[in-house]
C-alpha positions as CSV (number, residue, x, y, z in Angstrom):
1,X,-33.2,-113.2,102.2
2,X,-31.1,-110.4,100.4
3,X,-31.3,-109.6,97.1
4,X,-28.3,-110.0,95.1
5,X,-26.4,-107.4,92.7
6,X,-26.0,-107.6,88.8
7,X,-23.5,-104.9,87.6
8,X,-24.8,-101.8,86.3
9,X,-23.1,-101.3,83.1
10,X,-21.6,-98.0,82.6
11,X,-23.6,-94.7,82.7
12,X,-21.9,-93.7,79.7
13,X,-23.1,-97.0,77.3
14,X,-26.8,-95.9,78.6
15,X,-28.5,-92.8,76.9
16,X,-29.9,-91.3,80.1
17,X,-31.5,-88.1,78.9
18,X,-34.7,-87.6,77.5
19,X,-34.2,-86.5,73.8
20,X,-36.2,-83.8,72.1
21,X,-37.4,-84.3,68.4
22,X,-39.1,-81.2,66.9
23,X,-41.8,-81.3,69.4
24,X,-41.5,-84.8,70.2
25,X,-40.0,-86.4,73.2
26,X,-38.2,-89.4,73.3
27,X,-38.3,-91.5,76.3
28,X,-35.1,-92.2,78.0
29,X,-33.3,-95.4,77.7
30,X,-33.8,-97.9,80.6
31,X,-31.4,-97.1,82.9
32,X,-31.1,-100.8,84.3
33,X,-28.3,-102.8,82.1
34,X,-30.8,-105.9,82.4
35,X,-34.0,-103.8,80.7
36,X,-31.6,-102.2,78.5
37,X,-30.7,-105.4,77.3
38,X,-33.9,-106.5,76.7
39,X,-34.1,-103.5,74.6
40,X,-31.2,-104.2,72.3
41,X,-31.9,-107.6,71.6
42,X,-35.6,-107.3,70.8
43,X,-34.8,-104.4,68.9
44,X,-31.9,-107.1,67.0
45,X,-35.0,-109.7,66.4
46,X,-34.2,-111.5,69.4
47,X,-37.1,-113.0,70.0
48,X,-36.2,-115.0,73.0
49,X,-35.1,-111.9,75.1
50,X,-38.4,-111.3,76.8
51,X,-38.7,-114.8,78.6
52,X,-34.8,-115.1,79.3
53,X,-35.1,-112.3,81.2
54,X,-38.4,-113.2,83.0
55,X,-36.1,-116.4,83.8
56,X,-33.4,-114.6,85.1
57,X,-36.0,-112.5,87.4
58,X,-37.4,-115.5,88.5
59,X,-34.1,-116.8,90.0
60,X,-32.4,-113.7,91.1
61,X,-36.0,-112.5,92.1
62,X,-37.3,-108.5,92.5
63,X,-36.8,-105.8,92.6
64,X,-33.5,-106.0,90.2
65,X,-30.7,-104.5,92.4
66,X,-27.8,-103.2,90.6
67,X,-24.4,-101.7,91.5
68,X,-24.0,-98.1,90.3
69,X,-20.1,-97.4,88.9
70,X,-18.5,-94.8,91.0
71,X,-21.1,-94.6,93.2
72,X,-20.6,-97.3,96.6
73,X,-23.6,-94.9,98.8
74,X,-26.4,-96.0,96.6
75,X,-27.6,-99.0,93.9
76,X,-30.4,-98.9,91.2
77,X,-33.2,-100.6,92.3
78,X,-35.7,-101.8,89.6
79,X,-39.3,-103.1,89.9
80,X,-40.6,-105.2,87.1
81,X,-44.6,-106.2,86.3
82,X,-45.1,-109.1,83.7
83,X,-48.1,-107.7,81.8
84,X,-50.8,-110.4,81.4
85,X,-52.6,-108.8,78.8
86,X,-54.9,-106.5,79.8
87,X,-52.2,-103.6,81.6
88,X,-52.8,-99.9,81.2
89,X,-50.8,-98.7,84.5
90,X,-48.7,-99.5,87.2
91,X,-47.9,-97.3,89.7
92,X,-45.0,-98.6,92.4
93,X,-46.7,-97.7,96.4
94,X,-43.6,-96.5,98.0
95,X,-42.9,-92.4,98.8
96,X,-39.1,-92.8,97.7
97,X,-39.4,-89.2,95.8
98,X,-41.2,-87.6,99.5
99,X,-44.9,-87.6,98.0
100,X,-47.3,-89.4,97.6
101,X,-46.9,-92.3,94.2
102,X,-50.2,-91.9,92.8
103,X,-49.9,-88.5,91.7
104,X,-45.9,-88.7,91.4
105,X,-45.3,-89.6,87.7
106,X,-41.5,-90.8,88.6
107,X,-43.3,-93.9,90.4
108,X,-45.5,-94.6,87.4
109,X,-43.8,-97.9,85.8
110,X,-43.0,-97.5,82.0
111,X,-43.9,-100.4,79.5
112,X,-40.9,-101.4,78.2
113,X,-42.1,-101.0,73.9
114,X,-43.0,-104.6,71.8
115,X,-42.5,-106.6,75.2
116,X,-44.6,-107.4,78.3
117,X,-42.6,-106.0,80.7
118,X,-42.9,-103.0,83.0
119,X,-40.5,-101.4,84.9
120,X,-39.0,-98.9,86.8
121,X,-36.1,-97.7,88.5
122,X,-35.3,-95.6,91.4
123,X,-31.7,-95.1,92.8
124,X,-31.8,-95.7,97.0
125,X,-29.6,-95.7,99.5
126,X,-27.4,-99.4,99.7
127,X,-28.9,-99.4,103.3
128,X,-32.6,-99.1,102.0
129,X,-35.3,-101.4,103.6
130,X,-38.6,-100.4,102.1
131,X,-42.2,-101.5,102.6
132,X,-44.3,-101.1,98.9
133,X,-47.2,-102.2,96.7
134,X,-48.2,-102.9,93.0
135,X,-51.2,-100.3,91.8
136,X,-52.5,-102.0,88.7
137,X,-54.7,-100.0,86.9
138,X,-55.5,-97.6,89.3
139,X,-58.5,-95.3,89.0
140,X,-57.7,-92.7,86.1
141,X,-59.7,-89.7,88.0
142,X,-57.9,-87.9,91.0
143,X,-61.0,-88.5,93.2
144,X,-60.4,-92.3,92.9
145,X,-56.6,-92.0,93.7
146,X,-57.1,-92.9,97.3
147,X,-59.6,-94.6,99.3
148,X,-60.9,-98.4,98.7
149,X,-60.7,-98.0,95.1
150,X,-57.0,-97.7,94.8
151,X,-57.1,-100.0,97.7
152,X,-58.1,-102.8,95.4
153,X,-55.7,-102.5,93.0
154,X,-53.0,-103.0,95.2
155,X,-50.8,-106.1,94.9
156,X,-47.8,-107.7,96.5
157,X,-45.0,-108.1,94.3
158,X,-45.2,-111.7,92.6
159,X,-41.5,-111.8,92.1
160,X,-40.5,-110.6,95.8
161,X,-40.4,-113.7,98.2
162,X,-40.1,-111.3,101.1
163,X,-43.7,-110.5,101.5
164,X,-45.4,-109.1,104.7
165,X,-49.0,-109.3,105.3
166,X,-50.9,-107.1,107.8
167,X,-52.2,-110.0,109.8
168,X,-53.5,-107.2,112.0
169,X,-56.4,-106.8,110.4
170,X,-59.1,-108.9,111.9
171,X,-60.8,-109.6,108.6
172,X,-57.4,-110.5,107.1
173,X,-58.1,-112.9,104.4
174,X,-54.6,-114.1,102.6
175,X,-57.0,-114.1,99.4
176,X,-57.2,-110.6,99.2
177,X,-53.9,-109.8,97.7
178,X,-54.6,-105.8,98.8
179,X,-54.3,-106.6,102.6
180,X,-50.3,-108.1,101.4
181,X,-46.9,-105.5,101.0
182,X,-43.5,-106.2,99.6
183,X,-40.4,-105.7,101.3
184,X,-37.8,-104.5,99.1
185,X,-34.2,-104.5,100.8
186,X,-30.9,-103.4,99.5
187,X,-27.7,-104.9,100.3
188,X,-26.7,-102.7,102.9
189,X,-29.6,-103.5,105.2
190,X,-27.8,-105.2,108.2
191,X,-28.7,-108.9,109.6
192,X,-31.6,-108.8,112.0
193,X,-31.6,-112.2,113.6
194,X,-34.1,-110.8,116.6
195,X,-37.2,-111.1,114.4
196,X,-37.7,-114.5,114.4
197,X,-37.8,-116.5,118.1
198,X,-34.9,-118.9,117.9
199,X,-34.7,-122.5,118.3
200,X,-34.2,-123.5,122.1
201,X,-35.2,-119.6,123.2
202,X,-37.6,-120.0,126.1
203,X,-40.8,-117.7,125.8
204,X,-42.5,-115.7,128.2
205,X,-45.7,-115.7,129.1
206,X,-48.4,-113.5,127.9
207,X,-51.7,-112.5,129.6
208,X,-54.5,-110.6,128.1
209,X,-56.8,-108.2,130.8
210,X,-60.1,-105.9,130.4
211,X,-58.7,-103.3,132.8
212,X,-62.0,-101.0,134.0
213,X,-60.5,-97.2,134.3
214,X,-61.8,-94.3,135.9
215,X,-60.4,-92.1,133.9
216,X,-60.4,-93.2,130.6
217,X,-64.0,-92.4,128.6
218,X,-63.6,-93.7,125.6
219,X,-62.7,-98.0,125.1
220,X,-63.5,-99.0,128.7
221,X,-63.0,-100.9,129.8
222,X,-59.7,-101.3,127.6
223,X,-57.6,-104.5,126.7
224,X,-54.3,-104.7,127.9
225,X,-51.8,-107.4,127.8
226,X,-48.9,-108.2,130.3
227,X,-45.7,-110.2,129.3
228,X,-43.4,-111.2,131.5
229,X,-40.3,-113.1,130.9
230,X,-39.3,-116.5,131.7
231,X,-38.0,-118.3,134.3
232,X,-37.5,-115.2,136.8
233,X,-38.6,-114.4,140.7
234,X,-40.1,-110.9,140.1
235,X,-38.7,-107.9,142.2
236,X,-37.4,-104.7,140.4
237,X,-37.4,-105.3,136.8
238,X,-37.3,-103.4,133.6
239,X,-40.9,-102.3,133.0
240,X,-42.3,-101.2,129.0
241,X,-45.1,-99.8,128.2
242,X,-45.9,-100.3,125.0
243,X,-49.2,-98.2,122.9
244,X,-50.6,-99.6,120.1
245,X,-50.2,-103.0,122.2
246,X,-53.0,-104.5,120.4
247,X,-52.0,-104.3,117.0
248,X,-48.4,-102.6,116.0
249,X,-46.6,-104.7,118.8
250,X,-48.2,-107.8,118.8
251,X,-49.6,-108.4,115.2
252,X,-47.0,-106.0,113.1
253,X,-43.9,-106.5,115.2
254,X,-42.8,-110.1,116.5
255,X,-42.1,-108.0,119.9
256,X,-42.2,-110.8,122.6
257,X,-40.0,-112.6,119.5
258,X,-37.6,-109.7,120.1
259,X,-37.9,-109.8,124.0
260,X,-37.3,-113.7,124.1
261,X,-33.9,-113.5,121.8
262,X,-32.5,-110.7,123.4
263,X,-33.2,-111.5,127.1
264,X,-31.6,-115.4,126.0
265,X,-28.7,-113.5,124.9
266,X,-28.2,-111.5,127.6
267,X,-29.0,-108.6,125.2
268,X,-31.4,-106.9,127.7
269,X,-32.8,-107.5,131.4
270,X,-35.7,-108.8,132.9
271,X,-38.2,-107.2,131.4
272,X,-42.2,-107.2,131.8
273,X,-43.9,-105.1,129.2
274,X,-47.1,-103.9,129.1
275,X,-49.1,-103.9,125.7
276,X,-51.7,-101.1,125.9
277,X,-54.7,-101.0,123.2
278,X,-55.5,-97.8,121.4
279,X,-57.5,-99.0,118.4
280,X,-60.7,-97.4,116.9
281,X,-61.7,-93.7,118.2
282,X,-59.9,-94.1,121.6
283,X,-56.7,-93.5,119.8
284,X,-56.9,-90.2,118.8
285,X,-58.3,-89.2,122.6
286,X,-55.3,-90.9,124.0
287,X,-52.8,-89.2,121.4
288,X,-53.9,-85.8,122.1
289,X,-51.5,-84.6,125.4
290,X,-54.2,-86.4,127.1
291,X,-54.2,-85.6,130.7
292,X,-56.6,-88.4,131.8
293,X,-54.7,-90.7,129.8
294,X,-51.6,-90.0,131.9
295,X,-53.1,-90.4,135.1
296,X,-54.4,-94.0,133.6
297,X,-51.4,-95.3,133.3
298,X,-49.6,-93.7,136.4
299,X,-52.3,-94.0,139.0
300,X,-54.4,-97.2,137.7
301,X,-52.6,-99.3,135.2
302,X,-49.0,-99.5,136.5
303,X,-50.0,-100.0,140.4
304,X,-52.6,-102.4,139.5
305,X,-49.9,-104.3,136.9
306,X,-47.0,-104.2,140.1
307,X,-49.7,-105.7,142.5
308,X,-50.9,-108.5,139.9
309,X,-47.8,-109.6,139.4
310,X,-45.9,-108.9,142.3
311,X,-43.0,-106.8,141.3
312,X,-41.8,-103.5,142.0
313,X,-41.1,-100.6,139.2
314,X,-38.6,-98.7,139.7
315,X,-38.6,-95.4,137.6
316,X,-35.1,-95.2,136.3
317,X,-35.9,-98.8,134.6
318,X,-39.4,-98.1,133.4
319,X,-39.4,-96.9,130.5
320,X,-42.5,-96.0,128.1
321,X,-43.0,-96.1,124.1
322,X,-44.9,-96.5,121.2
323,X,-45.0,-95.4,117.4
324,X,-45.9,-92.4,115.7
325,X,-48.5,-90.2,118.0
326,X,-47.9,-93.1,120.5
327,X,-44.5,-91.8,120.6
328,X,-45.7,-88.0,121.4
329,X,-48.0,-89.1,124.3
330,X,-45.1,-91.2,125.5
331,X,-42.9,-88.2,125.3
332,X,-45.7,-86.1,126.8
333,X,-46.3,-88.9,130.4
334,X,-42.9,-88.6,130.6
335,X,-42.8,-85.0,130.6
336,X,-45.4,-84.8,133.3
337,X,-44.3,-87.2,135.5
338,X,-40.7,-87.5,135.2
339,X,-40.9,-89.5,139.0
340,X,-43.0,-92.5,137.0
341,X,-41.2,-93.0,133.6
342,X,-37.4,-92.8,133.3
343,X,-37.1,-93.6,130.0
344,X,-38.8,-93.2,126.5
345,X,-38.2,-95.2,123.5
346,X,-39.9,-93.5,120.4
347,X,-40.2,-94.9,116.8
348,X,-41.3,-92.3,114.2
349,X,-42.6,-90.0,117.3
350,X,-44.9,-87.2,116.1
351,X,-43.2,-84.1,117.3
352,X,-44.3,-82.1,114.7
353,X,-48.0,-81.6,116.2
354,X,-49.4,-78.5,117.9
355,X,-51.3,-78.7,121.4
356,X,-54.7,-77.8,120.8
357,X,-55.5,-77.9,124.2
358,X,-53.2,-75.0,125.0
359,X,-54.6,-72.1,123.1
360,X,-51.9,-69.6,124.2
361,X,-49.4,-72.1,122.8
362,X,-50.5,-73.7,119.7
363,X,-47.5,-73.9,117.3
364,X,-45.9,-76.8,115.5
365,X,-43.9,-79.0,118.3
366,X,-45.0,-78.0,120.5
367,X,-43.6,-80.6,122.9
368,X,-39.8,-79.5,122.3
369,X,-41.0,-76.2,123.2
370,X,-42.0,-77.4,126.9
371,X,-38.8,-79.8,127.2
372,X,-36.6,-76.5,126.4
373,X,-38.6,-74.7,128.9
374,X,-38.9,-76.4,131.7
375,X,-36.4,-78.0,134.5
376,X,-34.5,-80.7,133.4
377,X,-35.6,-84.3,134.4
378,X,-33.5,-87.4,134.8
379,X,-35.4,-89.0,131.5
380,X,-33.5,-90.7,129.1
381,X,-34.8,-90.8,125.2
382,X,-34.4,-93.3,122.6
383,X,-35.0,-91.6,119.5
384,X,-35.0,-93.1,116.3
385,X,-37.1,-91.9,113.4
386,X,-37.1,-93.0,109.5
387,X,-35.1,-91.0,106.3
388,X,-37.9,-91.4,104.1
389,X,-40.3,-89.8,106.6
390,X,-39.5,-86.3,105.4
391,X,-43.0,-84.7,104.1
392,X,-44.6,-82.3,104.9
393,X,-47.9,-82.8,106.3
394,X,-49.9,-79.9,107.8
395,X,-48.6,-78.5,111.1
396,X,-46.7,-75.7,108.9
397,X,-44.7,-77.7,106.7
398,X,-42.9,-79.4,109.5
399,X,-41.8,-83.0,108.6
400,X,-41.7,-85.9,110.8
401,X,-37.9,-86.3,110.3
402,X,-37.2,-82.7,110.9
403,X,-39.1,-82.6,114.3
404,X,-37.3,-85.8,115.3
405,X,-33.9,-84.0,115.0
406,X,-35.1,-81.1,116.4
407,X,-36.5,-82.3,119.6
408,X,-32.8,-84.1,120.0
409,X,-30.7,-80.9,119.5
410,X,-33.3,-79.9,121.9
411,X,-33.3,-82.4,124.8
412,X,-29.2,-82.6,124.0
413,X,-29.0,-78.6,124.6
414,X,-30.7,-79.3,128.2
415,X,-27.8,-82.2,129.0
416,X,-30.6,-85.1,128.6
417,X,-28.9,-88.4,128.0
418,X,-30.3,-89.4,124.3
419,X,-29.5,-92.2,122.0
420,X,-31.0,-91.2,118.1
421,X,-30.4,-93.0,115.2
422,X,-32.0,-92.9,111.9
423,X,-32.7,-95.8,109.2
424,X,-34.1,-95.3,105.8
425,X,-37.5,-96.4,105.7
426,X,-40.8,-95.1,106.0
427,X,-43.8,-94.2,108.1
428,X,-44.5,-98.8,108.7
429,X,-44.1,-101.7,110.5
430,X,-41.5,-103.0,108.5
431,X,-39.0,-100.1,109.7
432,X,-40.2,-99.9,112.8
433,X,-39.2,-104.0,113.4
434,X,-36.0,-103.3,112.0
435,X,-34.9,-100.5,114.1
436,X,-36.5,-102.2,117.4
437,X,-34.1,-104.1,119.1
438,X,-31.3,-101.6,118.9
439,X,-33.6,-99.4,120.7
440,X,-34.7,-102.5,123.0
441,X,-31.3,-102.6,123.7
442,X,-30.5,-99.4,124.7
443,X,-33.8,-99.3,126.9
444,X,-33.5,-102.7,128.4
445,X,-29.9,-103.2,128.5
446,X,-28.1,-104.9,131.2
């Protein structure tokens, strides 16, 4: 469902700048026509403006998107709360300014004076998909500005129909309005008619394992889950190995959704994926350039997987992939055995991280540093990483997005084949559905 566009009146009718008065500030006038309109009839004893306009949100829905004059790169996006009564603070939950909301006072919402209405506007991209929440009356103290506290005043936005639970919670509980996002998307944000399985789309078939390692120490035996496509004799198909299996892939991301609509539109190949788990502590001892982890998958999991199900995996069509630090100990399997894994597909991959297994090498990115160092494989990379993922966070002020583009120039300089392509959304789910089936694609592709 897409939002549709009111017309921003123009900038010059709009008093944009905060005014000084002695010592007194002035806040600046609502930069959305709609609020601004509010504004001017109330202020003409219009005493009808308030509802009309909570009617007019209620059938055009949230947040307000407006066309900017002059400008055809971005629109003014505006998030409304209907005060109840008993409102002190709302803070909108999405890093559009690059740090965090709850101490960024350009994502606290203002009350618009004499009226129930809060709001607040931020001017994105027209090809914007973002993931966000509702803190209402948030913890005043610094110390309570993260944790469960803020956690429970989180809410989905009421006027949003697009809503997205995290059903991968096991103690989801639709009750809990906390455990519920908003997904806020601009008018730019292409079609994606992968995400839901289509009518007449044959499904594959999905078994779940305890696979018994001798490797792995932590989570083992460990839950995998094997998907193989319909209708197909076995012999030398696409293979994907998917981390984060158990909850990104499966409960976050429709993925055997994706992998049914694309294979019944010829989209991508035959195609078994493998859905590895990497939940509780086990995931940041896989993650770490884990050695043992490696051998897991290349001497245990993927013969065992080619035996139960009797097909052969050929390395130039065996790719493997995952999100964040999923991505980086993709990237890292396929750097140390470039004979297994032919290709990578990485979402939001976590290049930015040092080694701290290698003490004589423990920089930021430390990964790009070995790819630019060593031979050249045959490995191909699908990149793709979000705008809004450009923090810093630790590892010497290296962002996400900055370690993403330098690992490209990187693998590019050595003549790797890459495909890279960014979206603007953040460090979630909701991004990393959108940008999956172009990378499926470009993995799987006939």
């Amino acid at each position: 469902m897409k939002m549709r566009l009111f017309q921003l009146a123009p900038l010059a009718t709009i008093l944009l700048s905060t005014i000084t008065v002695g010592l007194r500030q002035v806040d600046k006038a609502p930069e959305s026509s709609l609020v601004a309109a509010v504004q001017r009839d109330m202020a003409a004893g219009k005493a009808s403006a308030q509802d009309e306009f909570w009617k007019l949100v209620e059938q055009k829905k949230a947040p307000i998107i407006e066309k900017i004059p002059g400008n055809d790169k971005q629109v003014l996006a505006t998030f409304v709360w209907k005060d109840n009564g008993d409102t002190k603070n709302v803070i909108v939950n999405a890093r559009v300014n690059g740090i965090d909301p709850a101490s960024d006072s350009r994502s606290h919402m203002r009350r618009l004076p004499g009226t129930n209405i809060w709001y607040l506007s931020h001017r994105l991209p027209i090809d914007a998909e973002i993931l966000y929440q509702f803190f209402v009356n948030p913890p005043e103290s610094n110390a309570g500005q993260s944790g469960p506290a803020l956690q429970l005043a989180a809410r989905p936005d009421p006027f949003n129909p697009i809503q997205y639970p995290d059903k991968s919670d096991p103690l989801f509980d639709p009750s809990q309005p906390w455990r519920t996002g908003s997904i806020a998307q601009m008018p730019g944000v292409p079609e994606n008619p992968w995400l839901t399985r289509k009518s007449g789309v044959v499904t594959g078939s999905m078994h779940e394992h305890a696979f018994k390692s001798a490797f792995l120490k932590m989570a083992n035996p460990r839950k995998i889950w094997v998907y193989t496509p319909p209708g197909e004799q076995l012999q030398k198909p696409n293979v994907l190995i998917l981390f984060d299996g158990g909850t990104t892939y499966q409960n976050r991301i429709p993925t055997t959704a994706i992998l049914d609509n694309l294979y019944a539109a010829h989209k991508i190949g035959h195609t078994v994926a493998i859905f590895v788990d990497n939940g509780g502590a086990a995931r940041a001892s896989d993650m770490n350039f884990n050695d043992a982890f490696v051998k897991f998958l290349t001497d245990e999991l993927l013969p065992w997987v080619q035996h139960e199900y009797k097909f052969v995996a050929d390395p130039s069509r065996t790719a493997v992939g995952g999100d964040s630090l999923c991505r980086l100990i993709g990237a890292y399997a396929a750097l140390r055995r470039p004979d297994v894994f032919g290709k990578v597909l990485s979402q939001s991959g976590a290049f930015q991280f040092s080694n701290k297994n290698d003490a004589d090498n423990d920089e930021p990115e430390w990964l790009a540093r070995q790819f630019a160092q060593r031979p050249k494989s045959n490995v191909f990379f699908c990149l793709e990483v979000g705008r809004m993922e450009d923090r810093p966070e630790g590892n010497g002020g290296t962002t996400l997005l900055a370690s993403n583009r330098h690992l490209r120039d990187v693998l590019m300089a050595k003549g790797y084949g890459v495909h890279y392509f960014e979206v603007y959304g953040d460090h979630d789910p909701v991004h990393w559905r959108r940008a999956l089936p172009e990378a499926l694609m470009v993995i799987l592709g006939n």
